[in-house]
C-alpha positions as CSV (number, residue, x, y, z in Angstrom):
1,X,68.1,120.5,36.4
2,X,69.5,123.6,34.2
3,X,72.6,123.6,32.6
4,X,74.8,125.5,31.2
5,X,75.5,125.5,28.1
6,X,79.5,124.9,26.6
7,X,80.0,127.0,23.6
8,X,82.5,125.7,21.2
9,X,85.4,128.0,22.3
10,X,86.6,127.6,25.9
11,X,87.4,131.0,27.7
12,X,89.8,129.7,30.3
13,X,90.8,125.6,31.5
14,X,92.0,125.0,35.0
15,X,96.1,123.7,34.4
16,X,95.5,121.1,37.4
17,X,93.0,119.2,35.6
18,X,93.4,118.6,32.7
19,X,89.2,117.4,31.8
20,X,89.1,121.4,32.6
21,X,86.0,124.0,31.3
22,X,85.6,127.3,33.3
23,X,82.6,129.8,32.7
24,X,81.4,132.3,35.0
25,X,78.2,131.7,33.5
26,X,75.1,130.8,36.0
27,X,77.3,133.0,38.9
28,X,77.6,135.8,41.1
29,X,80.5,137.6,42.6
30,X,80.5,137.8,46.2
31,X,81.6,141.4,46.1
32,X,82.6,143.8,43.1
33,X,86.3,143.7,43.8
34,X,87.1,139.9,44.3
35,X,87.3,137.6,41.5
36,X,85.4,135.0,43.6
37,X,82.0,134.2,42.7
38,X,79.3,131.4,43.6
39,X,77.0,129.3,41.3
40,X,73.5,130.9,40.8
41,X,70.9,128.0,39.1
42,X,66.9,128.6,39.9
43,X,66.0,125.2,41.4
44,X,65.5,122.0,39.5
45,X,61.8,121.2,38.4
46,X,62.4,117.7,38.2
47,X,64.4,114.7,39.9
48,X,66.8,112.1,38.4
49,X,65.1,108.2,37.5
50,X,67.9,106.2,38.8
51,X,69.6,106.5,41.9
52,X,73.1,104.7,41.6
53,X,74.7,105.5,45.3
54,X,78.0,106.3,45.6
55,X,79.8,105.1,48.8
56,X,83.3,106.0,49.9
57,X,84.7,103.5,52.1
58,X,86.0,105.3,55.1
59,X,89.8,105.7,55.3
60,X,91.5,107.6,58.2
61,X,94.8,109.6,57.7
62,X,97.8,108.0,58.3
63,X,100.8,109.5,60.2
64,X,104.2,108.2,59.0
65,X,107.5,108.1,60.8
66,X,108.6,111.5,63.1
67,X,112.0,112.2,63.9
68,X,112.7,112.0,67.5
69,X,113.5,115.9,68.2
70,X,110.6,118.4,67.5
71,X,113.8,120.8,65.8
72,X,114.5,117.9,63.3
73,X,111.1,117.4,62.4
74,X,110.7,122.1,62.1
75,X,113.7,121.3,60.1
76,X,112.1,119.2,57.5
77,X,110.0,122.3,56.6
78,X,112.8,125.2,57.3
79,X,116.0,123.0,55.9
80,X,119.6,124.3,56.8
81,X,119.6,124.4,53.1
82,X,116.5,126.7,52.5
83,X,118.1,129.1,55.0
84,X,121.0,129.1,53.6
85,X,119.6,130.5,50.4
86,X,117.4,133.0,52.6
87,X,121.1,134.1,54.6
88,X,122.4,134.8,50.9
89,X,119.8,136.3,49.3
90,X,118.9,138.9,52.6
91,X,123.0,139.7,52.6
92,X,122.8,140.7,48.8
93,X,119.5,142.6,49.0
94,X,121.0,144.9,52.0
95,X,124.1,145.4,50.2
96,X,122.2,146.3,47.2
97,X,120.6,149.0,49.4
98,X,123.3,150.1,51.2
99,X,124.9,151.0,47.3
100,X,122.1,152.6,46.5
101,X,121.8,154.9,49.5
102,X,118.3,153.6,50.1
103,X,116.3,151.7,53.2
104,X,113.8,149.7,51.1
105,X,112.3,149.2,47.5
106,X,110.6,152.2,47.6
107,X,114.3,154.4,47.4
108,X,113.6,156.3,51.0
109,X,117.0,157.6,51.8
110,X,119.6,156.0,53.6
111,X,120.4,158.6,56.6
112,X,123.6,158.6,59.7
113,X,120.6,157.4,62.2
114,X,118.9,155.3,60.1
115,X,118.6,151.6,61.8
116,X,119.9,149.9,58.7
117,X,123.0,151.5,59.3
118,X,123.8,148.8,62.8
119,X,123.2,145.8,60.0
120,X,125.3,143.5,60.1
121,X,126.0,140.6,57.7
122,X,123.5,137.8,59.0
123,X,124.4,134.1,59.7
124,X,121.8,131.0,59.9
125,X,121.5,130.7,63.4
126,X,119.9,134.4,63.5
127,X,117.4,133.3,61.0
128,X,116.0,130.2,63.3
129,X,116.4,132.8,66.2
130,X,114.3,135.0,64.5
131,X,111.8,132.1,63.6
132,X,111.9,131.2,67.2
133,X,110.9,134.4,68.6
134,X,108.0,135.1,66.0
135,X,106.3,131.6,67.2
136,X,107.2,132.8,71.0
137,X,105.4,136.0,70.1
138,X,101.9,134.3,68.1
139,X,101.9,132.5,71.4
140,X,102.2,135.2,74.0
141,X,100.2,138.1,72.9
142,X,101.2,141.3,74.0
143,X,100.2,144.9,72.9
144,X,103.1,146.4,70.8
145,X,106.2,144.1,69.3
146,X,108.6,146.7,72.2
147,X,106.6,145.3,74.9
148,X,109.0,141.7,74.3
149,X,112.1,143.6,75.3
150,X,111.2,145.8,77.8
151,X,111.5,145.0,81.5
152,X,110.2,145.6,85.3
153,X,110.9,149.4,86.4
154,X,110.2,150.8,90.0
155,X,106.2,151.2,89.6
156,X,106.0,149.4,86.5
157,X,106.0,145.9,86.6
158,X,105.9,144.0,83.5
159,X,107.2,140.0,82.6
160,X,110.5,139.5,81.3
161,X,110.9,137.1,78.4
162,X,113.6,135.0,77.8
163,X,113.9,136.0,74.2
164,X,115.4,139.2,74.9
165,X,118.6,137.4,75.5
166,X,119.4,135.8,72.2
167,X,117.9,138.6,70.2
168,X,118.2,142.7,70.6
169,X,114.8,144.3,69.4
170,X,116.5,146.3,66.6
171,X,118.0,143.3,65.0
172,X,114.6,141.7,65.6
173,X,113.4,144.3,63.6
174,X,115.8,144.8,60.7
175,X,115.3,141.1,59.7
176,X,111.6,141.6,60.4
177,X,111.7,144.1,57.6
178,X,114.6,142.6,55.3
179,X,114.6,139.3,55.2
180,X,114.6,138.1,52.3
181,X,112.9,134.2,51.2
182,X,113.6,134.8,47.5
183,X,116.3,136.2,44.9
184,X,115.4,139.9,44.5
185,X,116.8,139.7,40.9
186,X,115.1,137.1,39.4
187,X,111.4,138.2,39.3
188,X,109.1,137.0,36.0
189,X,106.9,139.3,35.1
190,X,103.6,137.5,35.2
191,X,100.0,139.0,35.2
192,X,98.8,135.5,36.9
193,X,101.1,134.5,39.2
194,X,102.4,137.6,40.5
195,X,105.3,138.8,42.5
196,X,104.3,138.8,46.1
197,X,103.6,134.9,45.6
198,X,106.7,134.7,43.5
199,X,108.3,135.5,46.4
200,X,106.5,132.6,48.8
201,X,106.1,130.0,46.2
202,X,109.5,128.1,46.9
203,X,108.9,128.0,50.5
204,X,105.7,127.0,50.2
205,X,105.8,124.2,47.7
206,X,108.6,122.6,50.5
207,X,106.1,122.7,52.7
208,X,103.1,121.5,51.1
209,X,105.5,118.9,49.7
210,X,106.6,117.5,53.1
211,X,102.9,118.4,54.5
212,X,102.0,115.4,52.5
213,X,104.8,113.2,52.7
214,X,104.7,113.4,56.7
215,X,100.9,112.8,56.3
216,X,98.7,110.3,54.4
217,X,95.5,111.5,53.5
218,X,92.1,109.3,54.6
219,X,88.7,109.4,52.9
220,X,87.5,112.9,55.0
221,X,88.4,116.1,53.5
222,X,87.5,119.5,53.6
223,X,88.0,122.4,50.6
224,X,87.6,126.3,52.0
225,X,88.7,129.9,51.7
226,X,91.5,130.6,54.3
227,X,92.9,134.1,55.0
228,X,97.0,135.2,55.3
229,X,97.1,138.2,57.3
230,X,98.8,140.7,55.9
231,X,99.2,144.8,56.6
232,X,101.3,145.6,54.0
233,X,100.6,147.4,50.4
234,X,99.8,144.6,47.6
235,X,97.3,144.6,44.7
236,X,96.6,140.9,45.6
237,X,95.0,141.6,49.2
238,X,91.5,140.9,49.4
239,X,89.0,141.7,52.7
240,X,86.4,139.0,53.4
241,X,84.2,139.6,56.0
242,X,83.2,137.7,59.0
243,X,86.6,135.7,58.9
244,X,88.9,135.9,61.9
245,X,91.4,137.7,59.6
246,X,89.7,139.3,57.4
247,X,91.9,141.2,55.6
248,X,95.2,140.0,53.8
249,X,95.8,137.1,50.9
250,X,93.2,134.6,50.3
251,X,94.0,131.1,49.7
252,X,92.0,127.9,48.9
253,X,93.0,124.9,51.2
254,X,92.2,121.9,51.2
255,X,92.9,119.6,54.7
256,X,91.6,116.9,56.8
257,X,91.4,117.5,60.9
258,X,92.7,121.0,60.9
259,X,96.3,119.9,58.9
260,X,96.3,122.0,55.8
261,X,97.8,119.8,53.2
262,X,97.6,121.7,49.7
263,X,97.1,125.1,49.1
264,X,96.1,127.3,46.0
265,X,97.0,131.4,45.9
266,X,93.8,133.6,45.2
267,X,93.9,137.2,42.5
268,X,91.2,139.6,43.6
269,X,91.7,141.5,40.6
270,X,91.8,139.0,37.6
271,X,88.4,137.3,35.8
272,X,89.3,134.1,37.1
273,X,91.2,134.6,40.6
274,X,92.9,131.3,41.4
275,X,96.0,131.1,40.5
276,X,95.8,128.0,37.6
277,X,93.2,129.1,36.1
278,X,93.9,131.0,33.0
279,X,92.7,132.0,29.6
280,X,93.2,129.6,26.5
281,X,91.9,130.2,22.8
282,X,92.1,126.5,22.8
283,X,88.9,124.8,20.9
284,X,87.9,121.7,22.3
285,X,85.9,119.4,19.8
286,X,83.2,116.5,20.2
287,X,81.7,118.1,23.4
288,X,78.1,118.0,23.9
289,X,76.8,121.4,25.4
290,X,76.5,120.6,29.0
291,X,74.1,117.5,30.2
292,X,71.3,117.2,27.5
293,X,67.8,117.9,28.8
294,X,67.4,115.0,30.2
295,X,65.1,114.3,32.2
296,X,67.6,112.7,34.9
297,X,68.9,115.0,37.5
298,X,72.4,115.3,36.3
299,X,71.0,115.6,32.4
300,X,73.4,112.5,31.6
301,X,70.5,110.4,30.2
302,X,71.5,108.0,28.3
303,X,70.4,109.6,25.0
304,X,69.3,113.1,24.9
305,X,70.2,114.8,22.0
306,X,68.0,117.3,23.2
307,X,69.8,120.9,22.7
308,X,73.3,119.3,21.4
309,X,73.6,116.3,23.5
310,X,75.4,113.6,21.9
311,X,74.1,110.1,21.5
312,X,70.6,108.8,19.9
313,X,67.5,110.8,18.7
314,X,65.7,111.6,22.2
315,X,62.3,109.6,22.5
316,X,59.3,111.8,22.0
317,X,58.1,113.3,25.2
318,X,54.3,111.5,25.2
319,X,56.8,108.1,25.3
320,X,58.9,109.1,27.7
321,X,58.1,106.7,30.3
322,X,61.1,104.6,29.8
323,X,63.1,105.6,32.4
324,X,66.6,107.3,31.4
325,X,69.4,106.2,33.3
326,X,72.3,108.6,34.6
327,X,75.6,107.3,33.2
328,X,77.9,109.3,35.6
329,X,80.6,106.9,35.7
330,X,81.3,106.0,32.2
331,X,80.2,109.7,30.0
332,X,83.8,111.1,30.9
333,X,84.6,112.5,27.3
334,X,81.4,115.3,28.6
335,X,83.0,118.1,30.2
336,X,81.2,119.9,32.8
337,X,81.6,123.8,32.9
338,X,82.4,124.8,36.7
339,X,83.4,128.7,37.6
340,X,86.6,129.5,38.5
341,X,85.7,129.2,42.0
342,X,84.3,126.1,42.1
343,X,87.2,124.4,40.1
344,X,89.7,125.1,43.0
345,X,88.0,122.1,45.2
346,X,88.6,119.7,41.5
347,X,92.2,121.2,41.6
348,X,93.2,120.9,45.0
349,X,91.8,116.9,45.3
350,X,93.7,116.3,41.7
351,X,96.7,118.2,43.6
352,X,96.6,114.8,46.6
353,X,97.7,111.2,46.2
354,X,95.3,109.6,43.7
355,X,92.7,107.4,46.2
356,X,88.6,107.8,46.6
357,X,87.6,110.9,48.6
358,X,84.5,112.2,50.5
359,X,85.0,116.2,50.2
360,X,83.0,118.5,52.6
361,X,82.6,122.1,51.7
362,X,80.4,124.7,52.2
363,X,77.6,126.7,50.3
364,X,80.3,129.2,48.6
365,X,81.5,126.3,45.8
366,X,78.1,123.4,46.0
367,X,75.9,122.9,42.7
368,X,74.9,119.6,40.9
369,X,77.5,120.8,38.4
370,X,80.4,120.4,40.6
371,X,79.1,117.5,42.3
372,X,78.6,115.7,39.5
373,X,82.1,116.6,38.1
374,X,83.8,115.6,41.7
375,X,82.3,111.7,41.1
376,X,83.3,111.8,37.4
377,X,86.7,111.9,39.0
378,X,86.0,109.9,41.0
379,X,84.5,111.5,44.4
380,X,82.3,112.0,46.4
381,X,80.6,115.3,47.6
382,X,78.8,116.7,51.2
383,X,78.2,120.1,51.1
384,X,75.7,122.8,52.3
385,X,73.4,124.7,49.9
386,X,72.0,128.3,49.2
387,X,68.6,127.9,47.3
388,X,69.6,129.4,44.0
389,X,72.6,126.8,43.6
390,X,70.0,124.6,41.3
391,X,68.7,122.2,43.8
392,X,65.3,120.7,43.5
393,X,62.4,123.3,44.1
394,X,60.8,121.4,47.2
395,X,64.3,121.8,49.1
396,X,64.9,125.9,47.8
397,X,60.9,126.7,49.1
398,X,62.2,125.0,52.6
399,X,65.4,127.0,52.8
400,X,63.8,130.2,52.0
401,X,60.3,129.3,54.3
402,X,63.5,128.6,57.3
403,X,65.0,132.2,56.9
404,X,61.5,133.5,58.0
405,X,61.8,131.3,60.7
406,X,58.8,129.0,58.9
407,X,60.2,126.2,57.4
408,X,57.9,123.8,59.6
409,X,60.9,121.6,60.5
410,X,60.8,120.4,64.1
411,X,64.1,120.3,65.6
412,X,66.4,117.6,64.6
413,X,64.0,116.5,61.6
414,X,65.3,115.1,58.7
415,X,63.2,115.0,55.5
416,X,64.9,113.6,52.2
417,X,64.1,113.5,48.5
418,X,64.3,110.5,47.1
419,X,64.9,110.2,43.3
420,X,61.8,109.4,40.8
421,X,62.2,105.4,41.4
422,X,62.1,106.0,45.3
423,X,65.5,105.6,46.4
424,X,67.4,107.8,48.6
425,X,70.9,107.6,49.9
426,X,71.7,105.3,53.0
């Protein structure tokens, strides 16, 4: 299989793991103006010599103690507390505005019929109001956010909803626009983790924390792209097509029968877009360059010297016949370059409670590389492939035959390839 090789000075580590090597070597960006990028290896010529399977004993997810009332247990993730902080910090960023003659950040004056001028100081119990009616409204869809609050007239009939009477639509509005989740004052200037998820951060660490404390990972997980939506103006939103939302702030998840449990921020506009993953001048010693040349699948044989590998002399080729044997589980001081992309799935599994995982994902992170990497830590790997991710050739002349519609598969055949000493996985 090719490899990449590591050059003695690391362009960028990944701060969740700290076994970390990014490269954007061997990959292509999905588009020009996003960060994100997938692994591009021409297929393997050979196979690996020793199969050692890998089986991860199946584990379901385990659901841990609920409160009784379903407002106690939205409470664990929007605490009195938290609002609290949110009542305070919304009260002081009005006033601000109101001194400064202003409506908003961007200093639009503050006029006699401006709506900002009916604001008045805002309690707790409007903010879970508030909260209430924007779930009411993802769940009843209408038109335009008026439509809520207006009723029946002679030749017009229209529902009435039952939010209109704890909530006028102008006070709906102003904390729609004003609210405020974070200290206005107390921005960091910060190329990689910028304001906008500055902002969200302290909300959302409460709720990935709880995510995971109401629920117990099992064996099954699953690492994707998800998509925020968002309409506003921010250097951070990214447009990825043929997603529901396509438009708005990217996010890598990772989650287990729909439940998102941890959650990584994406920058469009950076060389390495997930937020974690960040330059270093840091010089990493005693690292061979990649896998050796091998002739195992991985390249983890157990002496190729070949091209910087550490261990014995290689044997000459015409000897070769001794069969090499692929030392996943115990060649952990080899780091394993990954792109910036793929290293979110190694982040976001390092990011859980330490068990064994089977992670599913699709062809956007999969390569030998990463899979390799997830069972150094520990893992195992499913995933779908693209025939320039590096697997063997026989496999890439299949997918490519099957996009002409002439792969010669029948429906509902499976073909495997085993490994050079037969063996396949059960």
């Amino acid at each position: 299989m090719p490899s990449r090789k590591i050059p003695p000075k690391i362009p960028a580590v990944n701060i969740y793991d700290d076994n970390s090597f990014i490269t954007e070597e061997n990959s292509r960006r999905e588009q020009a103006a996003d960060s994100t990028c997938r692994p591009e290896f021409p297929p393997a010529e050979d196979r690996g010599f020793n199969f050692q399977p890998f089986n991860v004993p199946p584990r379901d997810l385990k659901v841990n103690p609920l409160p009784q009332e379903p407002l106690q247990l939205f409470q664990l993730f929007v605490p009195v507390s938290l609002v609290e902080s949110w009542v305070e910090y919304t009260n002081n960023w009005v006033a601000s505005l109101h001194e400064s003659g202003v409506i908003d950040s961007q200093n639009h004056e503050l006029k006699d019929g401006s709506r900002l001028q009916k604001w008045t100081r805002l309690k707790v119990s409007d903010v879970y109001i508030w909260l209430g009616i924007l779930i009411y409204i993802g769940l009843h869809k209408e038109t335009r956010i008026e439509d809520y609050w207006k009723t029946s007239l002679l030749g017009d009939q229209r529902p009435t909803y039952s939010i209109i009477k704890f909530m006028t639509y102008n006070k709906f509005q102003l904390l729609h626009r004003h609210l405020r989740p974070f200290d206005h004052t107390e921005f960091v200037p910060d190329e990689r983790f910028p304001e906008v998820f500055q902002c969200a951060q302290p909300w959302s660490d409460l709720i990935q924390y709880v995510s995971t404390q109401l629920l117990e990972p099992g064996s099954h997980l699953a690492v994707d792209e998800g998509m925020i939506q968002y309409e506003g103006r921010s250097h951070q939103k990214t447009t990825v097509q043929n997603k529901p939302i396509n438009t708005g702030f990217k996010v890598w998840v990772v989650a287990q029968k729909g439940f998102f449990l941890r959650w990584i921020w994406h920058q469009p506009g950076l060389k390495y877009g997930p937020v974690g993953v960040e330059p270093t001048k840091k010089r990493r010693t005693g690292v061979g360059r990649g896998r050796g040349r091998g002739r195992g699948r991985g390249g983890r044989g157990r002496g190729g010297r070949g091209r910087g590998g550490r261990g014995r002399p290689a044997r000459p080729r015409e000897v070769e016949e001794v069969k090499e044997v692929i030392e996943v589980m115990t060649n952990r001081d080899k780091v394993i370059p990954l792109n910036s992309t793929q290293s979110v799935v190694i982040s976001l599994i390092n990011m859980l409670p330490p068990a064994v995982y089977h992670v599913f994902m699709d062809n956007l992170f999969s390569s030998s590389d990463l899979f390799l990497s997830l069972r150094q830590h520990g893992h195992g790997a499913t995933g779908t492939a693209r025939a320039n991710c590096g697997i063997y050739k026989d496999l890439a002349v299949s997918k490519n035959k099957d996009k002409l519609g002439k792969s010669g598969y029948e429906f509902n055949e499976i073909r495997v390839i085993p490994t050079a000493d037969n063996q396949v996985s059960n």
